[in-house]
N, C-alpha and C positions, 0 to 999 in steps of 0.2 A: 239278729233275730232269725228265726226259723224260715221267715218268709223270706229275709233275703238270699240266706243260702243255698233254699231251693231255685231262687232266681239266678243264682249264679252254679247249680247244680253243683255247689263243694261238699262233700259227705267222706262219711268215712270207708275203708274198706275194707268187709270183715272175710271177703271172698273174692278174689279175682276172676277166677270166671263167671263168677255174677258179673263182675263190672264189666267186662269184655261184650257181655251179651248184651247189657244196658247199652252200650256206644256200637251196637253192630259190629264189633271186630274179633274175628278169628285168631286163632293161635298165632296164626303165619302172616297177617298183617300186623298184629299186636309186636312180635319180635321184628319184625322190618321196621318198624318203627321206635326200636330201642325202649318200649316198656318193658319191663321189669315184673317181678311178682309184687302187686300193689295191696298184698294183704298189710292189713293191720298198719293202715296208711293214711292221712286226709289229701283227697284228693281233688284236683283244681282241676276243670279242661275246661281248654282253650277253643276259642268259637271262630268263624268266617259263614260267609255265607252256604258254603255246603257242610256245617253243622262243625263237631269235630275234629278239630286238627292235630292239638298236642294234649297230652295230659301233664301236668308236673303235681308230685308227693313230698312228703314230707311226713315222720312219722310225727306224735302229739308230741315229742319235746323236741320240737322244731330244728331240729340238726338233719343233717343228711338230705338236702334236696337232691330229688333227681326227677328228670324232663325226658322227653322223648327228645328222639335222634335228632340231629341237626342236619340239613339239609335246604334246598331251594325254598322249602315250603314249612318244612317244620325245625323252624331255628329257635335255637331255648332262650333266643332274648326277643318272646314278642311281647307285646301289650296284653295283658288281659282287664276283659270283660266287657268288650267290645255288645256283645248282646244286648245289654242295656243303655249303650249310649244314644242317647239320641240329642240332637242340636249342633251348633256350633260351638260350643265349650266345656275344656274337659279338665279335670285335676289329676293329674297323676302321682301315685304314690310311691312309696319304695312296695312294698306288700300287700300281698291280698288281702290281707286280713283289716288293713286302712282303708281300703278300697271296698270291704265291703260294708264299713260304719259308716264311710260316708254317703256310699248309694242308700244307706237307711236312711243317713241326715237329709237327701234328697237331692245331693249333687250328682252330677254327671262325673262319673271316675271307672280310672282306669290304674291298672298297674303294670309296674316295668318288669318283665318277669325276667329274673338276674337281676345285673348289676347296672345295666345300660340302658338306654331306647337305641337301637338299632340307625345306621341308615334308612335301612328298611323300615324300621316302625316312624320314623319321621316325613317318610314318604306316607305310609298310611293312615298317617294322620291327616296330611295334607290332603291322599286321596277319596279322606272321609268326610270332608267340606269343614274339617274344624280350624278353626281362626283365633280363637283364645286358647291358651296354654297353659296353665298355672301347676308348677311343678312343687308337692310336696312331702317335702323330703323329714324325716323324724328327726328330732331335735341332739341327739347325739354325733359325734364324733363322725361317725359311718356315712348318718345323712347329709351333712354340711360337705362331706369329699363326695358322695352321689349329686349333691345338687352341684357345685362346682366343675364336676366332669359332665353333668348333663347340658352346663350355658357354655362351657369351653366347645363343645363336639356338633351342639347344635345347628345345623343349616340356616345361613345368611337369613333365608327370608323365612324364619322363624322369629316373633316376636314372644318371649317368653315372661312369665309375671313367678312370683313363691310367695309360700307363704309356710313359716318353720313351726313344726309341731312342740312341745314345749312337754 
């Protein structure tokens, strides 16, 4: 729905330096951080508590993603949509776009941005008080090898649940 997407600020990009000004960032922080010209793009950014972190695009026939730079802070495998989670229990998707039908169904969701949850996104789950896990992976091919490398890689004191989309 339209309400969700503005909840999760995904829009399209028919202007880059629009979008640059809407997230506060200049030229010279936009290129240190490995964005790209985001014209004619739907665009995803990524949240923490000081707002902001990563953008990732994708043009409307879904081929060609690209993310901002990888680094300590802006690594292209985080979680997204952290901004709406709230509680101890979350489902994660492969894709945003799972991730945002189910925050309309009224779940607590998150997605794996790439192909992985990180060490790091398993620590910030942990560091987010979440306790229930439920990984849900799309019903084809693609998803059954993401849910399998996501229970093989997972941290010991991770207790994991799925549930396979059809």
């Amino acid at each position: 729905s339209e309400e969700i997407q503005k909840k999760f600020h995904v829009g399209y990009c028919s202007n880059y330096k629009e979008l640059l000004a809407k997230f506060n960032l200049d030229e010279q922080t936009a290129e240190s951080l490995g964005l790209f010209d985001l014209t004619g793009r739907i665009v995803y950014p990524f949240y923490d508590k000081d707002g902001v972190y990563k953008i990732s695009s994708r043009p409307i026939d879904h081929k060609d993603y690209k993310s901002s730079a990888e680094d300590s802070k802006f690594f292209k495998r985080g979680l997204w949509g952290w901004q709406l989670v709230r509680g101890t229990e979350v489902y994660i998707f492969e894709g945003q776009h799972d991730c945002m039908v189910a925050k309309q169904a009224g779940y607590q969701a998150l997605a794996a941005g790439g192909t992985e949850i990180t060490p790091e996104g398993w620590v910030e789950l942990k560091n987010n008080g979440i306790e229930r896990i439920v990984l849900v992976p799309d019903g084809d091919a693609g998803g059954r090898g993401w849910l399998e490398r996501m229970a093989r890689k997972a941290p010991s004191w991770v207790s994991l649940e799925f549930v396979v989309l059809q």
